[in-house]
Biopython code that builds the backbone (N, CA, C, O; Angstrom):
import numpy as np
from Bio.PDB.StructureBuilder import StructureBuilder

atoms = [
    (1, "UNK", "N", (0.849, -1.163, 0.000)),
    (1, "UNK", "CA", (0.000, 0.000, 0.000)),
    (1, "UNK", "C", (0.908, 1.243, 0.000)),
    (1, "UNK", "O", (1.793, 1.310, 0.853)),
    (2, "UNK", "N", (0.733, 2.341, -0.998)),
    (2, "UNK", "CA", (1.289, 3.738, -0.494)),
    (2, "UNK", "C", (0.263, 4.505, 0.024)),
    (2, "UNK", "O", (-0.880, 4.831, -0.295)),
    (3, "UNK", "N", (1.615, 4.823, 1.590)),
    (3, "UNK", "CA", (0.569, 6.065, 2.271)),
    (3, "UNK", "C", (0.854, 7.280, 2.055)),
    (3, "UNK", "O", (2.066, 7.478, 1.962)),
    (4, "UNK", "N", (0.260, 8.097, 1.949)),
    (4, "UNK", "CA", (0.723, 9.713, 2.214)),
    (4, "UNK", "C", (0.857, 10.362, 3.157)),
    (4, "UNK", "O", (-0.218, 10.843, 3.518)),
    (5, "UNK", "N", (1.981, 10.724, 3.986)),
    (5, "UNK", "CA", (2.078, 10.975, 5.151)),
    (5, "UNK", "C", (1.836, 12.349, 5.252)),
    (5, "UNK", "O", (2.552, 13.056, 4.543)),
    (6, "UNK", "N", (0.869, 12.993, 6.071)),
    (6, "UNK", "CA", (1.031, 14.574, 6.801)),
    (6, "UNK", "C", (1.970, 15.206, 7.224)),
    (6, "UNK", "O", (2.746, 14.522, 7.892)),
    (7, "UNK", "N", (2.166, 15.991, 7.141)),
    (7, "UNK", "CA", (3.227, 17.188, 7.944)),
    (7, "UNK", "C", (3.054, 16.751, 9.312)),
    (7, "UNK", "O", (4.038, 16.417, 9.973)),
    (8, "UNK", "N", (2.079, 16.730, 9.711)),
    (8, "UNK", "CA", (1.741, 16.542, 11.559)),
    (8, "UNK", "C", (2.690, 14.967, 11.359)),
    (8, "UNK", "O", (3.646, 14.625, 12.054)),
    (9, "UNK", "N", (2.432, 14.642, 10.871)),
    (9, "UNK", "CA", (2.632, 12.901, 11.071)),
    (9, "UNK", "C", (3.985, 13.019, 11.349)),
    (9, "UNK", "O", (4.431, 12.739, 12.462)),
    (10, "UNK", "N", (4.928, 13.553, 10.101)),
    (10, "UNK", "CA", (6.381, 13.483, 9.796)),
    (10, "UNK", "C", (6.972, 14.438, 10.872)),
    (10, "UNK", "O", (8.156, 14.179, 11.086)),
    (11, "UNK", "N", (6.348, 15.756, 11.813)),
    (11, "UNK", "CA", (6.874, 15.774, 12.580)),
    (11, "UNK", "C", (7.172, 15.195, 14.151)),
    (11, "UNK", "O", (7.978, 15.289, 15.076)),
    (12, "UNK", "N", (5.919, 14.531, 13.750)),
    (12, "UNK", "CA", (5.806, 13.910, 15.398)),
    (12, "UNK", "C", (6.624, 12.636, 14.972)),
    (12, "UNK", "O", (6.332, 11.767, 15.793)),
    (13, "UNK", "N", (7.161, 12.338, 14.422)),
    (13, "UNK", "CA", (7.734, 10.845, 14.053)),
    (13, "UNK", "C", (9.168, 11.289, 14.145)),
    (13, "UNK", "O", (10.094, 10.667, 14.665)),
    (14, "UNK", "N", (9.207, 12.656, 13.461)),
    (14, "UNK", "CA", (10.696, 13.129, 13.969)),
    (14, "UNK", "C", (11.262, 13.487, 15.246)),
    (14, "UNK", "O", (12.380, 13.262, 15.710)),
    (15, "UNK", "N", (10.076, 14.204, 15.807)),
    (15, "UNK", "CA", (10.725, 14.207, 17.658)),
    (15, "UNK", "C", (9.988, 13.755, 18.513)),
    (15, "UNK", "O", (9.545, 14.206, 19.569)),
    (16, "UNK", "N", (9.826, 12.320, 17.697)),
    (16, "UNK", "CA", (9.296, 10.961, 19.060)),
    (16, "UNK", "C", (8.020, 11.493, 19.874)),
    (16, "UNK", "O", (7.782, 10.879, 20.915)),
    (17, "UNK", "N", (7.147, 12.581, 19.530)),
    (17, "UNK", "CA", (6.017, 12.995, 20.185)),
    (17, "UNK", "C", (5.078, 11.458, 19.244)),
    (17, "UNK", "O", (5.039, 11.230, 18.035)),
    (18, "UNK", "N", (4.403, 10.624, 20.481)),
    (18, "UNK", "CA", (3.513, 10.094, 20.417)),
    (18, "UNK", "C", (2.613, 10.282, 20.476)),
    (18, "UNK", "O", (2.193, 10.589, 21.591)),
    (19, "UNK", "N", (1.401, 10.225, 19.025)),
    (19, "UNK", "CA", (0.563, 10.838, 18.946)),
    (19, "UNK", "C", (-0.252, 10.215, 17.974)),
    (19, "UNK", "O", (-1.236, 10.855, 17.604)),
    (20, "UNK", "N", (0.022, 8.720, 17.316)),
    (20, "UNK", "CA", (-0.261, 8.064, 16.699)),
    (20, "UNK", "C", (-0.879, 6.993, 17.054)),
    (20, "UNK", "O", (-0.469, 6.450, 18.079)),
    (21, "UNK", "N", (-1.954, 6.417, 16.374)),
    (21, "UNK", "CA", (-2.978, 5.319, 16.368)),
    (21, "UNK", "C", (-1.944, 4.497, 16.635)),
    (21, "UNK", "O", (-0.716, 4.573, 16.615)),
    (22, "UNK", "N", (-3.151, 3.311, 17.012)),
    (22, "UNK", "CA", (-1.902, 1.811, 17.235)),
    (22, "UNK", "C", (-2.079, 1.672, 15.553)),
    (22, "UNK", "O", (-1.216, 1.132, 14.862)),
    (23, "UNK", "N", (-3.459, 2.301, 14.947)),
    (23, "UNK", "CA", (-3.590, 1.391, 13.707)),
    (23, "UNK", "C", (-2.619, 2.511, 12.149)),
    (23, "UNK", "O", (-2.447, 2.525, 10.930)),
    (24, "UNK", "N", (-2.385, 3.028, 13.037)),
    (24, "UNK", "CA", (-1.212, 4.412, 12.013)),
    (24, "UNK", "C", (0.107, 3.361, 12.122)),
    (24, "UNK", "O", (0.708, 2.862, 11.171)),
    (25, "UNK", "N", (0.357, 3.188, 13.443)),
    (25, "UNK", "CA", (1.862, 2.647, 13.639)),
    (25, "UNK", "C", (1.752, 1.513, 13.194)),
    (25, "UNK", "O", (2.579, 1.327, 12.301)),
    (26, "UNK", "N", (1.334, 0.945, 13.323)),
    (26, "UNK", "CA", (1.311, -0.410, 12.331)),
    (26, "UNK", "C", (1.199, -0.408, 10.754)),
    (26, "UNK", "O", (1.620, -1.179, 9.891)),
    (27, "UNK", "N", (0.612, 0.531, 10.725)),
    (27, "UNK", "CA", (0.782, 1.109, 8.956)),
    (27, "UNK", "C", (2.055, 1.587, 8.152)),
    (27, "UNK", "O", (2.483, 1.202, 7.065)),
    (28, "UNK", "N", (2.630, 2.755, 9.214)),
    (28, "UNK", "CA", (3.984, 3.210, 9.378)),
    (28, "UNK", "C", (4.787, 1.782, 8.925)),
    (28, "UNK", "O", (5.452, 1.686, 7.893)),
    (29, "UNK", "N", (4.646, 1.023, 9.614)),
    (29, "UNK", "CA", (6.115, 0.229, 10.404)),
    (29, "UNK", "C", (5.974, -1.111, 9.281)),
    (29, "UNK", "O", (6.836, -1.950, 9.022)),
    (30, "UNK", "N", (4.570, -0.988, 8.721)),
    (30, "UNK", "CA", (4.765, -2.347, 7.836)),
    (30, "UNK", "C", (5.594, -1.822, 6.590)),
    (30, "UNK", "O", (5.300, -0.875, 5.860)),
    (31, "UNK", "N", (6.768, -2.706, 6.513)),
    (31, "UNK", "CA", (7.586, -2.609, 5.188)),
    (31, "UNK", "C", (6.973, -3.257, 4.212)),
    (31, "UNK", "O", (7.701, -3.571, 3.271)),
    (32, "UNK", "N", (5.615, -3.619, 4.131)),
    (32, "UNK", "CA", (5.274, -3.432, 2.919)),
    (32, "UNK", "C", (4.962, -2.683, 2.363)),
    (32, "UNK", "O", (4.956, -2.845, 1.143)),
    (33, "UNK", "N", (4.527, -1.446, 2.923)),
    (33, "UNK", "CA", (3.731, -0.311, 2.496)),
    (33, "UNK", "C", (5.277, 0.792, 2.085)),
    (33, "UNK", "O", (6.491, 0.759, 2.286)),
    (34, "UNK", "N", (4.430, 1.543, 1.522)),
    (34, "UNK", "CA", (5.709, 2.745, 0.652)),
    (34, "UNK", "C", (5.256, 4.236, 1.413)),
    (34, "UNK", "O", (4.190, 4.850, 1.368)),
    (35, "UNK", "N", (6.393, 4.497, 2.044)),
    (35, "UNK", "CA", (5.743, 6.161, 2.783)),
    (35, "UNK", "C", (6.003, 6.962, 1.607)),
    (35, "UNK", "O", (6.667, 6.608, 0.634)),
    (36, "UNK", "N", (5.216, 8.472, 1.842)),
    (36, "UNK", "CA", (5.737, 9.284, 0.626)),
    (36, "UNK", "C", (5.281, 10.282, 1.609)),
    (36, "UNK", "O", (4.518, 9.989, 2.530)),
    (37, "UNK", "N", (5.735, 11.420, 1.416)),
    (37, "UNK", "CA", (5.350, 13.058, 1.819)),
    (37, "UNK", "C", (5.257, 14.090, 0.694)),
    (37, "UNK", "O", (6.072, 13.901, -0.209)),
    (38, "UNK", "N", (4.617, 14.914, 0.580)),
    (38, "UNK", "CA", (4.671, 16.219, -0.119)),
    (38, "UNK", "C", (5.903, 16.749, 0.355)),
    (38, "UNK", "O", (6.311, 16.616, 1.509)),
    (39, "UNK", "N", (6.619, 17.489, -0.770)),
    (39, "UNK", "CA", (7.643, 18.615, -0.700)),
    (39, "UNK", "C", (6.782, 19.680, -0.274)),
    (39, "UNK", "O", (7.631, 20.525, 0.012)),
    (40, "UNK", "N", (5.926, 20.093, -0.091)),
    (40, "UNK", "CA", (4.931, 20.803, 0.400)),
    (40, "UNK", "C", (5.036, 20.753, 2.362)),
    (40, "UNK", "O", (4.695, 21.584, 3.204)),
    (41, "UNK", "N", (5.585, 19.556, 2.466)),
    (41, "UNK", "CA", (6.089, 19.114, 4.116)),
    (41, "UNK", "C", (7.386, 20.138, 4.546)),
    (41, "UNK", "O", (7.634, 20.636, 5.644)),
    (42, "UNK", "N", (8.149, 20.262, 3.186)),
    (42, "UNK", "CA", (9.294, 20.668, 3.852)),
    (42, "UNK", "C", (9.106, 22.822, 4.243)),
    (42, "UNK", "O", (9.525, 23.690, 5.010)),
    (43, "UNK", "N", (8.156, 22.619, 3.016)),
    (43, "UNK", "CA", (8.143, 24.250, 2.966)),
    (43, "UNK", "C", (6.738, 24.760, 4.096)),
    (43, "UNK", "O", (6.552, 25.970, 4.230)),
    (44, "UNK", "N", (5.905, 23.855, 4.781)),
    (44, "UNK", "CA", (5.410, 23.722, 6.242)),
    (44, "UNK", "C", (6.142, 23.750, 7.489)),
    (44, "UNK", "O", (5.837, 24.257, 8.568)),
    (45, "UNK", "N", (7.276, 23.036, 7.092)),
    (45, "UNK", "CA", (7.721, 22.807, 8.553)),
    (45, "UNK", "C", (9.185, 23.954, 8.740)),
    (45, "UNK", "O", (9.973, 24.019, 9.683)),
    (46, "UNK", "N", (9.154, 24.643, 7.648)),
    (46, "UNK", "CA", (9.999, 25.785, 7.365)),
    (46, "UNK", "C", (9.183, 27.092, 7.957)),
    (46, "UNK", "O", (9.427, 28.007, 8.743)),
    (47, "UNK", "N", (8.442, 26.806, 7.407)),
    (47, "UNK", "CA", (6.958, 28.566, 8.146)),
    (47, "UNK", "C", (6.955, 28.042, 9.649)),
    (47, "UNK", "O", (7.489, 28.729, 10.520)),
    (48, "UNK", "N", (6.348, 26.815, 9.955)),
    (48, "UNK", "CA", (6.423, 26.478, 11.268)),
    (48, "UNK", "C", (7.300, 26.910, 12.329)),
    (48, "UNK", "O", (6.997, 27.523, 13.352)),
    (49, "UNK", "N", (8.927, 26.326, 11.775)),
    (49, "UNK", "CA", (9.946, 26.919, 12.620)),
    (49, "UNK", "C", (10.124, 28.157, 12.609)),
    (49, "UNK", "O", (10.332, 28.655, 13.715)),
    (50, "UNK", "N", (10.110, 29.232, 11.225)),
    (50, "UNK", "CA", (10.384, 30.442, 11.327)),
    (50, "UNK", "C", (9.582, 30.926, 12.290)),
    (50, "UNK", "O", (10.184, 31.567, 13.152)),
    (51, "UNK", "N", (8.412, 30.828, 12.425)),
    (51, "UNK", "CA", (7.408, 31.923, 13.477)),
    (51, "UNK", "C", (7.764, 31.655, 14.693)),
    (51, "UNK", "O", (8.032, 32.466, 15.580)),
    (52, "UNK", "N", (7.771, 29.983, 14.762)),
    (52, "UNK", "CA", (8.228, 29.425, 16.738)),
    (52, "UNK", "C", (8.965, 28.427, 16.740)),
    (52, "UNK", "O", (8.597, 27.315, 17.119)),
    (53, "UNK", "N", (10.505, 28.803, 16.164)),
    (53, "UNK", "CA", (10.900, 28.334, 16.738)),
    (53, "UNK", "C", (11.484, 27.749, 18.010)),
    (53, "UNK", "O", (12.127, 26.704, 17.919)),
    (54, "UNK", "N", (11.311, 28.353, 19.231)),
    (54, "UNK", "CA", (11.412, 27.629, 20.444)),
    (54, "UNK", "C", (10.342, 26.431, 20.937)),
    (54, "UNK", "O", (10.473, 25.649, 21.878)),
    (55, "UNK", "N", (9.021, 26.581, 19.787)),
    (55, "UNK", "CA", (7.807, 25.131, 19.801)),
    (55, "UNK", "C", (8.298, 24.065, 18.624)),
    (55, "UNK", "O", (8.380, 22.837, 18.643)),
    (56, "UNK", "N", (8.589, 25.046, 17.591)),
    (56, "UNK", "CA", (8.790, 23.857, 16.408)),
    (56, "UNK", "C", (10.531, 23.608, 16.631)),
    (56, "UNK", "O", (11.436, 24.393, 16.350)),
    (57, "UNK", "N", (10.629, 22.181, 17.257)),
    (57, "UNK", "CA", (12.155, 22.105, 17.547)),
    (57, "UNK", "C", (13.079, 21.485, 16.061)),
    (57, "UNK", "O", (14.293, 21.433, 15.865)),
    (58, "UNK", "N", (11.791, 21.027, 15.092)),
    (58, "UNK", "CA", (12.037, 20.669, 13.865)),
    (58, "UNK", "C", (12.552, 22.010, 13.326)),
    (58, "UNK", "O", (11.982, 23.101, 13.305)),
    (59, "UNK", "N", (13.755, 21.660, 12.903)),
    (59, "UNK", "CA", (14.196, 22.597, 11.519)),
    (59, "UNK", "C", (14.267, 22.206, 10.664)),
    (59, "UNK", "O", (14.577, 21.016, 10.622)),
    (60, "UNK", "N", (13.966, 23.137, 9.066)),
    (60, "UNK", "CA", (13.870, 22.441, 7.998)),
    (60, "UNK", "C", (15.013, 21.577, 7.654)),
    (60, "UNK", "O", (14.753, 20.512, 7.093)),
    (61, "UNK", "N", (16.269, 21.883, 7.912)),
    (61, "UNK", "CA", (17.785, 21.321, 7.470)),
    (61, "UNK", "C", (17.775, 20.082, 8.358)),
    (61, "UNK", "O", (18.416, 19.150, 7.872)),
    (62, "UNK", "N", (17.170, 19.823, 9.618)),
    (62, "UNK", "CA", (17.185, 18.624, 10.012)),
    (62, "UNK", "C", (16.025, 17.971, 9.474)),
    (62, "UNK", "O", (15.982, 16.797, 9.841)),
    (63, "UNK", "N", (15.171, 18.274, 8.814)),
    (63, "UNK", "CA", (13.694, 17.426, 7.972)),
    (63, "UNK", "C", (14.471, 17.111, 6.732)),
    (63, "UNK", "O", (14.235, 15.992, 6.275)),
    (64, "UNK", "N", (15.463, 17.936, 5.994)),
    (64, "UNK", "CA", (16.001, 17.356, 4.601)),
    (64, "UNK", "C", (16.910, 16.330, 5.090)),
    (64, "UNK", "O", (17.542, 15.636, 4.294)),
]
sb = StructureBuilder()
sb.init_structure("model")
sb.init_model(0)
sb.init_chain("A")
sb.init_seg("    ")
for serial, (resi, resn, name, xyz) in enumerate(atoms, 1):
    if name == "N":
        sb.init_residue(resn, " ", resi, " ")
    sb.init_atom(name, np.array(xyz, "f"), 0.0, 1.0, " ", f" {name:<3s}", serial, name[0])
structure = sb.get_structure()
């Protein structure tokens, strides 16, 4: 299966904030399935950090 992952998703997966279904993580984690994100993720989590960064601990250079 390919999923399309959210911005919310890809950051909480990046700084271990648990916040995911049991039935997400099991989706996640099966290597059968193909993750994909929008480049649209990276230029989100870029506005995100610029406004707060002391909330958004994601920076874009650590998301590329």
């Amino acid at each position: 299966m390919r999923l399309l992952l959210d911005t919310h998703l890809l950051i909480w997966d990046f700084t271990d904030e648990v916040k995911f279904s049991p039935t997400a993580i099991a989706l996640i984690e099966d290597e059968r399935n193909e993750l994909f994100y929008s480049t649209a993720s990276t230029w989100e989590i870029a506005i995100k950090h610029a406004i707060h960064p002391d909330r958004m601990l994601l920076s874009p250079g650590k998301f590329i």
